[in-house]
C-alpha positions as CSV (number, residue, x, y, z in Angstrom):
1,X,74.7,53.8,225.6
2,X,71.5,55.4,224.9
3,X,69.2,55.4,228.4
4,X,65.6,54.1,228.2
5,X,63.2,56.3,230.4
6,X,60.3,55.2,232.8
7,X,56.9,55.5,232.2
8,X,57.2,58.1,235.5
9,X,60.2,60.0,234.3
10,X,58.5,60.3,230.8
11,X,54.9,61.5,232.6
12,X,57.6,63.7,234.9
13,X,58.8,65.3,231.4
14,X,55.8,67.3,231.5
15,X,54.9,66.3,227.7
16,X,50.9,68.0,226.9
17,X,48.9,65.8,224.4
18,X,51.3,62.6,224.4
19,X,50.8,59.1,226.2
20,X,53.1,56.5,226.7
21,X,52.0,53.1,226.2
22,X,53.8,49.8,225.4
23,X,55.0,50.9,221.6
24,X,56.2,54.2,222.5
25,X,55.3,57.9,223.1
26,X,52.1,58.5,221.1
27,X,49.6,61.7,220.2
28,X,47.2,62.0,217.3
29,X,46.7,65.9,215.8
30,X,43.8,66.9,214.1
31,X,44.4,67.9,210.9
32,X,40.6,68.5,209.1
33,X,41.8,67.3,206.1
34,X,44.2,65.7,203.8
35,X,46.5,68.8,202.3
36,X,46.8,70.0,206.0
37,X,48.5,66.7,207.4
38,X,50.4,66.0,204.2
39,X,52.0,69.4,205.3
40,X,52.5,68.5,209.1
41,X,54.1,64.9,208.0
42,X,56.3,66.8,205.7
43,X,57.6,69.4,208.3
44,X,57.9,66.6,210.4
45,X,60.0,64.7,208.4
46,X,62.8,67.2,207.9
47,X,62.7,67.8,211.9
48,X,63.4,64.1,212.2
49,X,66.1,64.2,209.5
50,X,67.7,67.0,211.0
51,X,67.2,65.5,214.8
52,X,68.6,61.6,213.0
53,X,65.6,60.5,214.8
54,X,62.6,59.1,213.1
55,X,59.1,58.8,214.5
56,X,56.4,56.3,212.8
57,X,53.8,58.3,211.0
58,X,50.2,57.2,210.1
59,X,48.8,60.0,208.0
60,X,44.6,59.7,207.2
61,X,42.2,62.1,206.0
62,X,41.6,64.0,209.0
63,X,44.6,63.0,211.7
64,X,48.1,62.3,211.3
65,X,49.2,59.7,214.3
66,X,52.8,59.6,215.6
67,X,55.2,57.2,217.0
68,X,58.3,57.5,218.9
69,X,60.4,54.9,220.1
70,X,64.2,54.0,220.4
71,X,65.1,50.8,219.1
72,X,68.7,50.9,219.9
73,X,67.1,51.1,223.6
74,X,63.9,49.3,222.7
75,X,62.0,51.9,224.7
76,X,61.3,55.1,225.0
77,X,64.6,57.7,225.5
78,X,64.6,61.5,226.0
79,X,65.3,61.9,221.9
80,X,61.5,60.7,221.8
81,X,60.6,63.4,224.2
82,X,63.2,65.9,222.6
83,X,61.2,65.2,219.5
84,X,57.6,64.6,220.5
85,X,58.2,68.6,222.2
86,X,59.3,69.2,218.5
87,X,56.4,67.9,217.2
88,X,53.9,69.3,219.3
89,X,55.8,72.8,218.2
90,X,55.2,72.1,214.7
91,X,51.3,71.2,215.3
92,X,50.8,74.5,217.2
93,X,52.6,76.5,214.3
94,X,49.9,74.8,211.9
95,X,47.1,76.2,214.2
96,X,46.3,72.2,215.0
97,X,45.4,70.7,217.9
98,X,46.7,67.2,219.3
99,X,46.4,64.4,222.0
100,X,47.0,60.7,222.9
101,X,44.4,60.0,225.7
102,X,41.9,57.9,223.3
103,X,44.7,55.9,221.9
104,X,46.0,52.6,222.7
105,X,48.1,49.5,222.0
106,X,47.4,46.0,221.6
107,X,48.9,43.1,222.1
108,X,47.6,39.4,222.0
109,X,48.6,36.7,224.5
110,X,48.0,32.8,224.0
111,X,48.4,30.9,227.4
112,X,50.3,27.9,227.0
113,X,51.6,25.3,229.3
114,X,55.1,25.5,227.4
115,X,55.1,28.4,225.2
116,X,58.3,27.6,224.1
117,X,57.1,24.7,221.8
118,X,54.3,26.7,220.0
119,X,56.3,30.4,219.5
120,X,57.9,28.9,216.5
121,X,54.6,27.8,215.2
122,X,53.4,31.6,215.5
123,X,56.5,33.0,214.4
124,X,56.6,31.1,211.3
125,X,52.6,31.2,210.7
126,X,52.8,35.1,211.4
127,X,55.7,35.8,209.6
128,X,57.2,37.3,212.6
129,X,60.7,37.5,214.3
130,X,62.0,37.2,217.9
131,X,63.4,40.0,219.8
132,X,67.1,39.9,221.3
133,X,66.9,39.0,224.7
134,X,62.3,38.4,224.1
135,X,62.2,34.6,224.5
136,X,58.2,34.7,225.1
137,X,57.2,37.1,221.9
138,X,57.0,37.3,218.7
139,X,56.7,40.4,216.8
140,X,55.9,42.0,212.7
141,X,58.9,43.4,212.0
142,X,57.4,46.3,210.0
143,X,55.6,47.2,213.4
144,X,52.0,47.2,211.9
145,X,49.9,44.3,213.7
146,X,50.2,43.6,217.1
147,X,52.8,41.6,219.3
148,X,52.7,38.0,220.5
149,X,53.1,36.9,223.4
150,X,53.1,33.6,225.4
151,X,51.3,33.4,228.6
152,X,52.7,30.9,230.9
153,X,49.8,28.6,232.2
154,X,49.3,24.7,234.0
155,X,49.2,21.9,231.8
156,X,45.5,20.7,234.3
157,X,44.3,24.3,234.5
158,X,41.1,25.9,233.0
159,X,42.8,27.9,230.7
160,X,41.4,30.9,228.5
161,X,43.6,30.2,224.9
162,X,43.4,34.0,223.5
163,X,43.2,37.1,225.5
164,X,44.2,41.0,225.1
165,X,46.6,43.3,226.9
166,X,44.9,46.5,225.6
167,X,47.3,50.0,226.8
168,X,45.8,53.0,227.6
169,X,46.8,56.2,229.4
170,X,46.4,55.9,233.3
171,X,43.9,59.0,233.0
172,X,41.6,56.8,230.8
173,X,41.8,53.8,232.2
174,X,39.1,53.9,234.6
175,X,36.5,55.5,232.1
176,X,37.4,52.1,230.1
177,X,36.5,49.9,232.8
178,X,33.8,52.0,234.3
179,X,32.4,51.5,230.9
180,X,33.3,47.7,230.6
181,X,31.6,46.9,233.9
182,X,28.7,48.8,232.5
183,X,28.2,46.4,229.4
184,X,28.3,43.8,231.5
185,X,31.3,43.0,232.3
186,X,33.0,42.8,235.3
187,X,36.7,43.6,237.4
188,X,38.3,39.6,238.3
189,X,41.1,40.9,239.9
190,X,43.1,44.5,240.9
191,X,45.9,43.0,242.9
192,X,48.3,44.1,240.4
193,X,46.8,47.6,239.4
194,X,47.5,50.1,238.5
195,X,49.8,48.1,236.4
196,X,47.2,46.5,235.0
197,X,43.4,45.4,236.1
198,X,42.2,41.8,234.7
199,X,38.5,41.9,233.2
200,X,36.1,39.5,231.7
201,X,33.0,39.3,229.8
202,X,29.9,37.9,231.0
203,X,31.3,34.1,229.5
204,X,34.4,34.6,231.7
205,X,36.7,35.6,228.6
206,X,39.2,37.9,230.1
207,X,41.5,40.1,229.2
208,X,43.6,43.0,230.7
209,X,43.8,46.9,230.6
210,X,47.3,47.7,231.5
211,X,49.8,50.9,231.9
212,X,53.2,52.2,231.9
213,X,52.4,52.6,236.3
214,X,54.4,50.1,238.8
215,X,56.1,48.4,236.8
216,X,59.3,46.5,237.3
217,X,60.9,47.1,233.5
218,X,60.1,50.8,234.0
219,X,57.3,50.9,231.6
C-alpha cells in the first residue's frame, strides 16, 4: 500500500522551488520561450516513463508548470518527491530556474443546508464524478477546472451561496492577506489558522486562504 505523506513530512523533505497545496506538489520553471520548454517537457517525460510515474504538465510560451500527485493514494507520496527532486535536476541541467511560491489551487464551495440533495445536480450540470470515499465533492475528471464542494450550512442561517478556498504556500500566505486587508478587505476569523484564515470583501462575501499546516487529513 502506497503511503500518502503530510504537508509537514513533504515541507520536512527539504524540496527548493516546490509547494504543496491541495492538488499536489507543484513548481513552475521559467523557460523564456517555447523551444526551451518543449525540451524540458520532453526530458521530463522519459524521466517519468522510466520512474512509471507521471506528473501533469502545462507547457506555455514562457513556463512549463508541473504536477505531482498519487492517485492510487489520492495525495501526495514520496514518488512525487522522488520525482519533483528529478525534475528540479532536469531544470538546473537546462540552465532554468523554477518555483511554486506564486502558485495556487482553487476550489469552489456552495453552502447548503443538505448538500446531499444538490451534489447530483452539480455533478450532472458539471459533468463531474464523485470520488471513492468524497461524499461532499464533485470533481472534472480530466483535472482541469476546479473541485466542488458542499459546505454544510442551517436551513434559518444567513448564508453566503458561493465562496473560494484559494491554496497557497504558508510563506505567501500572509503577503495575500496583508494585501487583501489593504483593498479593503478584511480578516473575519483566525481561529482555525494557520489551516486556513476566513476573509471577506467589503459586502461581507467571504472566502478562505488555506494551507497544507494543522491539519487533521495530513494536508
Amino acid at each position: 500500500m502506497v503511503t500518502k505523506l503530510t504537508g509537514q513530512q513533504t515541507a520536512d523533505a527539504g524540496l527548493v522551488g516546490w509547494v504543496h497545496l491541495s492538488d499536489g506538489l507543484r513548481t513552475r520553471i521559467t523557460t523564456g520561450g517555447f523551444a526551451a520548454g518543449l525540451a524540458l517537457v520532453d526530458a521530463i517525460g522519459a524521466a517519468a516513463e522510466q520512474a512509471d510515474h507521471h506528473p501533469d504538465l502545462d507547457l506555455r510560451w514562457g513556463h512549463v508548470d508541473v504536477r505531482l500527485w498519487s492517485h492510487d493514494a489520492d495525495g501526495v507520496t514520496q514518488r512525487d518527491v522522488d520525482l519533483a527532486r528529478t525534475v528540479s535536476r532536469l531544470a538546473a541541467d537546462a540552465g532554468l530556474t523554477h518555483d511554486g511560491t506564486d502558485l495556487q489551487s482553487v476550489e469552489l464551495a456552495l453552502d447548503a443546508p443538505d448538500g446531499g440533495a444538490v451534489l447530483p445536480f452539480w455533478q450532472a450540470f458539471l459533468g463531474y464524478e464523485r470520488r471513492p470515499g468524497a461524499d461532499d465533492e464533485v470533481r472534472d475528471p480530466a483535472g482541469a477546472h476546479p473541485p466542488v464542494w458542499f459546505q454544510p450550512s442551517g436551513s434559518d442561517e444567513p448564508r453566503q451561496r458561493w465562496h473560494l478556498d484559494v491554496w497557497v504556500d504558508p510563506a505567501a500566505v500572509q503577503g495575500r492577506i496583508d494585501a487583501a486587508v489593504a483593498a479593503g478587505g478584511r480578516v473575519v476569523d483566525d481561529a482555525q489558522a494557520p489551516s486556513f484564515w476566513v476573509l471577506a470583501d467589503a459586502d461581507g462575501n467571504r472566502s478562505c486562504l488555506c494551507t497544507w499546516q494543522d491539519r487533521r487529513d495530513g494536508g
